[in-house]
C-alpha positions in Angstrom: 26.3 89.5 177.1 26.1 86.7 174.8 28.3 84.2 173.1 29.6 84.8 169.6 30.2 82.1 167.8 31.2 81.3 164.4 30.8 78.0 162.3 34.1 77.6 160.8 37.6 78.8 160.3 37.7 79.4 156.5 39.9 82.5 155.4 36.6 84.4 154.3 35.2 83.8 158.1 38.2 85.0 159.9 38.3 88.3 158.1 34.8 88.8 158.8 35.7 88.0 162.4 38.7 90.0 162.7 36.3 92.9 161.2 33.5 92.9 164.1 35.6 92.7 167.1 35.9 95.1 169.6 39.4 95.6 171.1 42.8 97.4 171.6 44.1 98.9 168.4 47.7 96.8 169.3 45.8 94.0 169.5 44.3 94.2 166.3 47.9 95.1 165.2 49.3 91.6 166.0 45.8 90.3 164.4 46.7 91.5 161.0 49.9 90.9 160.8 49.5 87.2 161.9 46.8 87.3 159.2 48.8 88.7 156.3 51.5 86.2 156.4 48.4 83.5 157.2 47.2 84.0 153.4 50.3 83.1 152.5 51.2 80.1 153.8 49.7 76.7 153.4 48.5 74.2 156.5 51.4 71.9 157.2 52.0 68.2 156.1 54.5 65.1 156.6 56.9 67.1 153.9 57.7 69.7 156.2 60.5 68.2 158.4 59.0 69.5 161.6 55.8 67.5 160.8 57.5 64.4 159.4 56.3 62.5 162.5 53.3 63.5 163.3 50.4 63.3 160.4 48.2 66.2 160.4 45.7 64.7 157.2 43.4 63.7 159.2 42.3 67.0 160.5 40.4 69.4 158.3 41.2 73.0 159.8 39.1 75.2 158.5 36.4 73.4 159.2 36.0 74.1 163.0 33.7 76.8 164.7 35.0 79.1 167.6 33.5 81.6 169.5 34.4 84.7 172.1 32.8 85.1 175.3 32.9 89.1 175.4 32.3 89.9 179.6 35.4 90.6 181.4 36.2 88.4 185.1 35.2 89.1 188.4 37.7 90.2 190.8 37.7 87.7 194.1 39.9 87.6 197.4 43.2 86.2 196.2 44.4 82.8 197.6 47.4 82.6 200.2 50.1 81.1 198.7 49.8 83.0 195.1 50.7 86.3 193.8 47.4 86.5 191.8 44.8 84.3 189.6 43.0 84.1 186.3 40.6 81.5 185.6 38.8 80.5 182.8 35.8 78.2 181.6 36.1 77.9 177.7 36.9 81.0 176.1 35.4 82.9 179.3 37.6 84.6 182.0 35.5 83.5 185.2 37.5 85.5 188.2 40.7 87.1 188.8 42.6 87.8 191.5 45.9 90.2 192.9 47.2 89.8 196.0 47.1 92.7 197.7 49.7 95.4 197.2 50.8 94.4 194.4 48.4 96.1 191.7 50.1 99.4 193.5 53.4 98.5 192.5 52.6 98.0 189.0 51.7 94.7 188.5 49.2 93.8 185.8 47.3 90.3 185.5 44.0 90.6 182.7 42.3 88.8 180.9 42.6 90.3 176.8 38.3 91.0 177.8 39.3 92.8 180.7 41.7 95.2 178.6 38.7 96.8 177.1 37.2 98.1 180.8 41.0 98.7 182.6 43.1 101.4 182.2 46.4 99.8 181.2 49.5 102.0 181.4 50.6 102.6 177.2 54.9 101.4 178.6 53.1 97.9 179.3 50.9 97.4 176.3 53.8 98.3 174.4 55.9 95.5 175.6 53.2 93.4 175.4 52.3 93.9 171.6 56.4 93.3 171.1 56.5 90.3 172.9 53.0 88.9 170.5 55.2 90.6 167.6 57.8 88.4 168.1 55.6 85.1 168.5 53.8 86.1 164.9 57.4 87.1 163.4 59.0 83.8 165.0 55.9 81.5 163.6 57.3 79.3 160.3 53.5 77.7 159.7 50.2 78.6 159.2 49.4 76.7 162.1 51.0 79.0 164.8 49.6 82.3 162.8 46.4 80.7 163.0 46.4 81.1 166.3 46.9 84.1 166.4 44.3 85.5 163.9 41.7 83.6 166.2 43.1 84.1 169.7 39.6 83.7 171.9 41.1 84.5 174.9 43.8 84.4 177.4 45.5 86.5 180.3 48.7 88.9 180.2 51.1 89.7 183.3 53.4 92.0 183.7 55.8 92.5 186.6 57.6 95.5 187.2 61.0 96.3 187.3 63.4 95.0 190.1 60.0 93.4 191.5 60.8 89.8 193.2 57.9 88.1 194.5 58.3 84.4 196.1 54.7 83.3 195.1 53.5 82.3 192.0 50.9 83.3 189.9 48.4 80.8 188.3 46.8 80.8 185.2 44.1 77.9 184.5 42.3 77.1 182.0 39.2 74.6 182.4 37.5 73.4 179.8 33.8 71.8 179.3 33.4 72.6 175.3 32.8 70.0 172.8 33.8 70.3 169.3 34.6 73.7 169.0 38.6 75.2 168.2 40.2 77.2 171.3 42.9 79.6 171.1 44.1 80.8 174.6 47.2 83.1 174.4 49.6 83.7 177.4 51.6 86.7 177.5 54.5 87.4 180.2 56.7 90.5 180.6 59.5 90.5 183.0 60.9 94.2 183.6 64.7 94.4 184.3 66.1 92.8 187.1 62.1 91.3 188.1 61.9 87.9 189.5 58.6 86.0 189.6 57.3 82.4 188.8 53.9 81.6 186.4 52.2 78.1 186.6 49.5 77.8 183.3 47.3 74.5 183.5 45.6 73.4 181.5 42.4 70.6 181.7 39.6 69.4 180.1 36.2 67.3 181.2 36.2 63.9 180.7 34.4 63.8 177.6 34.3 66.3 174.8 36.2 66.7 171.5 37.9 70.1 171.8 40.8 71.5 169.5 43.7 73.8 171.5 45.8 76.3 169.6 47.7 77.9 172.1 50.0 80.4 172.3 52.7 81.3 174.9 54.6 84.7 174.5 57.5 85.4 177.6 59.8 88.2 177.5 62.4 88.9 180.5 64.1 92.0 181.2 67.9 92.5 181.2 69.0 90.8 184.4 65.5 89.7 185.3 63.9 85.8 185.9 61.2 83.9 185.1 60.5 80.6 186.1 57.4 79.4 184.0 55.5 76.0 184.8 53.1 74.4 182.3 50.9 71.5 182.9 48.1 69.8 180.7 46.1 67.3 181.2 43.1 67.7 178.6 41.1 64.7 178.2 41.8 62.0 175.3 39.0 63.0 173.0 41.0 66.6 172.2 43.7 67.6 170.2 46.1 70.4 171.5 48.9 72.4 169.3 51.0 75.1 171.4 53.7 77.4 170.5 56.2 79.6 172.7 58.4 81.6 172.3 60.6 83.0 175.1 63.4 86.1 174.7 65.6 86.3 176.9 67.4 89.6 178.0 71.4 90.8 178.7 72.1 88.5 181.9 68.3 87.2 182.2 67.0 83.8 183.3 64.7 81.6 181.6 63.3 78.4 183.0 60.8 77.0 181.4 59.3 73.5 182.5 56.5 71.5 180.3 54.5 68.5 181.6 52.2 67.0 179.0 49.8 64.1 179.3 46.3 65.3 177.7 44.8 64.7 174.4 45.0 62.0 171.2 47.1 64.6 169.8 49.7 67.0 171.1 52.1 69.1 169.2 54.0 71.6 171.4 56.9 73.5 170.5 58.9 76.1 172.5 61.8 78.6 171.3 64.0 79.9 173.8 65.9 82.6 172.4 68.7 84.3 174.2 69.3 87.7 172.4 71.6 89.5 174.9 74.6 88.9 176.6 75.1 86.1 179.4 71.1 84.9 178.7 70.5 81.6 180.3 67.6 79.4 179.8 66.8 76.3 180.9 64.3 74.2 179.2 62.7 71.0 181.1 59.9 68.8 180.1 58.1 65.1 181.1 55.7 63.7 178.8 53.9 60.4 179.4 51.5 58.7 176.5 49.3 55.9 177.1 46.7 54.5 175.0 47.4 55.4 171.4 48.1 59.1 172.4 50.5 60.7 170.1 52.7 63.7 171.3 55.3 65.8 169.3 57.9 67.7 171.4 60.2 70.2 170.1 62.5 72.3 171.7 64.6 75.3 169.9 67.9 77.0 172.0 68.8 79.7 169.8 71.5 81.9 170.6 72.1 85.5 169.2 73.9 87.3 171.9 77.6 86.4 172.9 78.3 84.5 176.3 75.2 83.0 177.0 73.8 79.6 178.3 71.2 77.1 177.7 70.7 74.1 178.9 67.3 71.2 177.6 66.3 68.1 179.8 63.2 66.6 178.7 61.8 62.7 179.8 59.2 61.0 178.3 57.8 57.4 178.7 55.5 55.6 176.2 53.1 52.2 177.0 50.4 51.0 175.4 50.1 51.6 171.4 51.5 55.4 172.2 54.0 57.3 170.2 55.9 60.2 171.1 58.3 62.0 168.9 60.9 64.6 170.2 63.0 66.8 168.4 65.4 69.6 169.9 67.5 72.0 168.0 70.1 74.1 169.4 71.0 76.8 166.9 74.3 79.6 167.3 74.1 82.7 165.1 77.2 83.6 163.8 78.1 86.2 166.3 77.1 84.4 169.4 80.6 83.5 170.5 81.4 81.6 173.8 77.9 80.0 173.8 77.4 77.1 175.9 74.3 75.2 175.3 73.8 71.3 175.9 70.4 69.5 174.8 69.6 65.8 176.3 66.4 63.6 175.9 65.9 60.5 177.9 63.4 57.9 176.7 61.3 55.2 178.6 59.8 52.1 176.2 57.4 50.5 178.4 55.4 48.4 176.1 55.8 46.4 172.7 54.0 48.2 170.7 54.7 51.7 172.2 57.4 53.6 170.1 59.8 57.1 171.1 61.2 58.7 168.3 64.1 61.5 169.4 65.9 64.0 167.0 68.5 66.1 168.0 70.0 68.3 166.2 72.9 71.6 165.7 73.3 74.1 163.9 76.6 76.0 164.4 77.3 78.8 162.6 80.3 79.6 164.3 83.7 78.7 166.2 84.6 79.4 169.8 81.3 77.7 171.2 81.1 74.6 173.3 77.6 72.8 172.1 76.4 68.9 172.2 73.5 66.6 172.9 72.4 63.4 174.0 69.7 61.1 173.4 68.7 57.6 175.1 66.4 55.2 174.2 65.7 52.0 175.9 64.0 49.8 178.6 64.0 49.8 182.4 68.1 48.6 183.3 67.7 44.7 185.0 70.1 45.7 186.9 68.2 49.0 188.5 65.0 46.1 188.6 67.5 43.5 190.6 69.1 45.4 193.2 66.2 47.1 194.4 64.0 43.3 194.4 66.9 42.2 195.9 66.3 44.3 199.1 62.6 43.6 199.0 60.6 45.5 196.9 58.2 43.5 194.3 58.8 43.7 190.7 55.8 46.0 190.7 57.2 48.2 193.3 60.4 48.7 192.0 59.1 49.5 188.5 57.2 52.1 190.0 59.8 53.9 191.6 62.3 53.8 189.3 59.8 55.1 186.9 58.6 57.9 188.9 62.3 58.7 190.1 63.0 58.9 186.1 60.4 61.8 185.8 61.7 63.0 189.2 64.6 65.3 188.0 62.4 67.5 185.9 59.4 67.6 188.4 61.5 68.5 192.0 61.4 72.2 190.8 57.4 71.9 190.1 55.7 74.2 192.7 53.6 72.3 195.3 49.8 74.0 193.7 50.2 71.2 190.9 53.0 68.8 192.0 50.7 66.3 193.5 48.2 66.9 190.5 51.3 65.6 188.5 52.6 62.5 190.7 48.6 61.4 190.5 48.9 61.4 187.0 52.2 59.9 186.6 51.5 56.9 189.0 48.2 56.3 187.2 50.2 55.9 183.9 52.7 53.3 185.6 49.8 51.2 187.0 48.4 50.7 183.5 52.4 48.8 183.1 51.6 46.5 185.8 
């Protein structure tokens, strides 16, 4: 089957788009209702304090084409070492894999084109049209909804209840495009007292001018965990926006880890929201610009349920002419008493020109909690850089360890299918401080 494609992203375009396509009446649920509250918002700009930093003037939104591969993935041997595979080229799902067993217990892993030829049982593509609910109810600009509206393609899982499995599944998305807008959505449903890990990567060619709106939905089940692992590493040429939104369940466990190095410009953003009793989340992320990348992190902790726990570490190091801007906001409804929630953001300057911006914030809106954050700024310590010449390491050795042991608290929980993907790019970025 061929490639649709259409030319732009103008309002007129996207209702004629959302008018032809072929799919799951809950999908074209969360379609409309992204799109009604799209028409009524405007793109963002520097007055919106969320996009202060980061200037978004220069891109003209509406303006770029997208297009929907419509065949669904072939089904391949699964790997050892993982619970199950999708891959993608563009917007098209290439192969998918399940280890075996596992599709028996009630595991689902598809691509949103292989919904239409697969049975799905109606309890998981209930939960799974919540969890997007929640993502297009959560979203405060036009950007996120956009997303949303033109989702081109992307994978759900679900893991039954009181299922634990020790390997994790992978989601990849390779891209070869060239100026063309694509919106991959990730969707992840945790039944109660499940246990599994997810690790989404994301990369580009070396060459091609690509614009990512992505979207990444997780929901875990009362007492359940999920342990989720991003990684992107698009090329220089693209521009990548990505939303999340995680919901954390009565004694569930979030951890959710971001490393981001790709494109001219990032803007991520991930909402951890603990709506049940005893909910604990952890939120890590590394990001490294070089060149005159620009990347915008934010974080949200938001606590609704009574007793629970969150905990942010994100690391980021700028050289060159980069700029990175971080901003992390813990936020305690007024009946979320005993919350504990801590937020810290640790900053590497590594060149002259380079600049890290870092903005935390609270929002209390109630007594009996125990909240606070950190934020540092600054250089490599002389000190560190002495003691370790000292014992004979050159300048150029000790800057690269004490750089990569820096990143090292975040990435020691990576899994070992992308950590060494990782340290490569990390130790390319400190050569280009030597």
């Amino acid at each position: 089957m061929s490639v649709a494609t259409w030319n732009d992203s103008s309002v007129a375009t996207l209702e004629s788009y959302l008018q032809g396509l072929e799919e799951p009446g809950w999908v074209s649920e969360v379609r409309a209702a992204a799109m009604e509250r799209f028409r009524q918002m405007d793109w963002p700009t520097s007055q919106d304090e969320e996009f202060r930093r980061s200037d978004l003037s220069s891109f003209s939104f509406e303006s770029w084409a997208f297009e929907n591969a419509p065949q669904p993935s072939a089904e391949v041997e699964n790997p050892a070492g993982l619970s199950g595979t999708i891959t993608f080229d563009g917007s098209r799902a290439l192969r998918r894999t399940v280890a075996e067993g596992l599709a028996a217990k009630g595991v689902v892993l598809l691509s949103f084109r292989d919904l239409a030829a697969t049975s799905v049982p109606e309890v998981v593509t209930t939960q799974i049209r919540d969890a997007m609910l929640r993502g297009v109810k959560n979203a405060d600009n036009r950007l996120t909804l956009w997303h949303y509206v033109t989702l081109t393609h992307g994978a759900i899982l679900y893991v039954p209840e009181f299922l634990e499995l020790k390997d994790p599944f992978m989601i990849s998305f390779e891209e070869t495009g060239d100026k063309v807008l694509r919106s991959p959505q990730i969707v992840v449903v945790g039944g109660t007292g499940s246990r599994f890990s997810v690790v989404h990567r994301s990369r580009g060619a070396e060459e091609g001018d690509v614009l990512y709106t992505e979207g990444i939905d997780i929901a875990v089940g009362d007492s359940g965990q999920v342990n989720y692992y991003l990684l992107q590493n698009v090329n220089i040429d693209s521009s990548y926006f990505s939303n999340g939104l995680g919901t954390v369940g009565r004694d569930a466990t979030l951890k959710m880890y971001s490393a981001v190095f790709g494109g001219l410009f990032s803007k991520y953003r991930f909402d951890a929201e603990m709506d049940g009793p005893g909910g604990d989340a952890f939120l890590g992320g590394v990001y490294f610009p070089h060149e005159d990348q620009h990347v915008d992190m934010r974080t949200v902790q938001r606590h609704i349920g009574q007793k629970s726990h969150s905990l942010t570490l994100y690391k980021g190091a700028v050289i060159c002419e980069a700029h990175s801007v971080y901003q992390g906001l813990i936020s305690v409804d007024h009946d979320a008493l005993n919350t504990d929630a801590y937020l810290t953001n640790n900053n590497l300057v590594l060149g002259d020109e380079a600049q890290a911006d870092s903005i935390p914030t609270l929002q209390i809106n109630t007594d009996e909690v125990r909240c606070s954050h950190g934020s540092t700024t600054g250089k490599l310590d002389s000190r560190h850089m002495f003691y370790l010449e000292s014992r004979g390491y050159s300048p150029e050795e000790a800057r690269h360890l004490l750089i990569q042991g820096f990143f090292e608290e975040v990435l020691a929980d990576y899994p070992e299918v992308v950590i060494d993907e990782i340290h490569d790019v990390v130790e390319s970025r400190i050569c280009e401080c030597d």
